[in-house]
N, C-alpha and C positions, 0 to 999 in steps of 0.2 A: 818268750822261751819256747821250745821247740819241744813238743810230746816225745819221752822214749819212745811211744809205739810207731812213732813215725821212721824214728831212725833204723827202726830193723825191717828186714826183708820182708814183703808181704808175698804171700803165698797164694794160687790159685785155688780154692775149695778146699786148702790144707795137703792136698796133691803134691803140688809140684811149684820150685819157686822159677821164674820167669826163665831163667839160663836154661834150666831144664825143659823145662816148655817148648822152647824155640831150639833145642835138639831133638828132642821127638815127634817133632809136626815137622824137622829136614829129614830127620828118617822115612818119613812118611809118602814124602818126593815121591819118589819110584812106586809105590804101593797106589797114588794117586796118579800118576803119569802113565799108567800101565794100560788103563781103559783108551785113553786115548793115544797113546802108541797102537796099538792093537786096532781101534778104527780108523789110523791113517794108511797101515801095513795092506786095508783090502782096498780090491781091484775095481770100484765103483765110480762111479765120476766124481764124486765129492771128493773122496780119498786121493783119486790122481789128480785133482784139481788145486787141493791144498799141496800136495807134496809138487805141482808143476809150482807152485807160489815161491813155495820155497826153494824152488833150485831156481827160479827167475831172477828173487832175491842175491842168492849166492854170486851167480852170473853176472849181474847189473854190479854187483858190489867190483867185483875185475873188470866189468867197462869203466865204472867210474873211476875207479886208480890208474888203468893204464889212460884216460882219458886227461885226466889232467898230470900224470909224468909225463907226456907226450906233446902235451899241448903247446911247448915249445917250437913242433915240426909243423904246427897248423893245426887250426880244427878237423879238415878232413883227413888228413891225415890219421891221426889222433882217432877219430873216428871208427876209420877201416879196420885199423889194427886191434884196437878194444872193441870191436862187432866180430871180428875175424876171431880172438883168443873167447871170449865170452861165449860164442858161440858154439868152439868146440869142447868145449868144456859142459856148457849145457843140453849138448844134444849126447852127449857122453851123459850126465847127470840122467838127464829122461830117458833115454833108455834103459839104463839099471837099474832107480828108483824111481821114476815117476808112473812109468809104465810097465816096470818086471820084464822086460824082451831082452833082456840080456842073452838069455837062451835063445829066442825065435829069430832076431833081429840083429845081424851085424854091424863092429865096429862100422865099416865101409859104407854101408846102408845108410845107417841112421847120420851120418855126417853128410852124403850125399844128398839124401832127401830131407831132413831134415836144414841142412845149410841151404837147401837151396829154396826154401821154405822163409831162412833167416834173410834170403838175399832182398825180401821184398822190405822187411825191416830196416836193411843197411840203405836201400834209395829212400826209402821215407823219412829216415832221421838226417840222409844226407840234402835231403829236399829242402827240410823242417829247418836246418841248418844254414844252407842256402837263404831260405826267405827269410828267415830273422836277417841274416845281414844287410839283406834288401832293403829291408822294413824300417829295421829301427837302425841298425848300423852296428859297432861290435857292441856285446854283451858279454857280462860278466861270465866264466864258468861254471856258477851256480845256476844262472838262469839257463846256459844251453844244458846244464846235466836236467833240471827240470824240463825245458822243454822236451827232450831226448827220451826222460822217463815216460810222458804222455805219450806219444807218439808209439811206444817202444810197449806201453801198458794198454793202448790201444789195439797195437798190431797182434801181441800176446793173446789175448784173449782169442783174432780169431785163428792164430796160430797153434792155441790146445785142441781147437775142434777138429787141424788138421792134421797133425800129429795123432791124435788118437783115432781118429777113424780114419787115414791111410797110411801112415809110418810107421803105426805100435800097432798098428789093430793084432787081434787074437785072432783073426783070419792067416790061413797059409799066407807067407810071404817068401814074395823072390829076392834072391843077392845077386 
């Protein structure tokens, strides 16, 4: 036989019973998320390093769609064209959040230098691409979106160092 006190709601400290609980710690979202809004929003490298992650993220997520709707034209193909759309998309992204030069830093600029920055990216994934076929022969497109990521998460990294110190810097810049 089952105890009445079991069958009714138990309450936390007499407070609050769980429904309610789990509405006031979602109110609470924003009021906890606010610190760290606020140390992504500054101009430091950590800050533009985490917010480069996440427009990398964003980016790589439209290589990887246009990468396999395409993939019927080829891999390189498929390739250029999700390197080409992902990229201006992300040099567009980095420069109005990742780096705040929206103001200092033109459309034209930052797709110029910036794309031409991505160009060395687009021969290494299309290198990377090349030798797996060499190597092992076709591969699934789960393995080339991972091989792709490596390559792509390699070049990245030293593509923020160049991006921030010659395409965003807060040095005077020419158009």
């Amino acid at each position: 036989m089952t105890c009445p006190s079991l069958l009714r709601r138990t309450t936390l400290g007499g407070a609050h019973e769980a429904g309610s609980l789990v509405t006031t710690e979602l109110q609470r979202v924003p009021e906890l998320l606010g610190p760290l809004r606020a140390r992504l929003h500054q101009d430091d490298g950590r800050a533009q390093f985490a917010r480069y992650v996440v427009v990398g993220v964003v980016s790589s997520t439209l290589y990887a769609v246009l990468f396999i709707v395409l993939g019927g034209l080829g891999d390189q193909v498929a390739n250029v064209v999700g390197a080409v759309a992902s990229t201006l998309l992300a040099n567009e992204m980095h420069r109005r959040l990742t780096f705040h030069a929206g103001a200092r830093v033109s459309w034209f600029a930052a797709q110029w230098e910036g794309g031409g920055l991505a160009v060395i990216g687009l021969v290494a994934t299309s290198l990377a691409l090349a030798g797996v076929h060499d190597l092992v022969g076709d591969v699934g497109t789960v393995a080339q979106l991972c091989l792709i990521a490596a390559v792509t998460g390699a070049i990245g990294a030293i593509r923020f160092v160049a991006l921030r110190s010659w395409v965003f810097t807060t040095a005077p810049h020419r158009d």
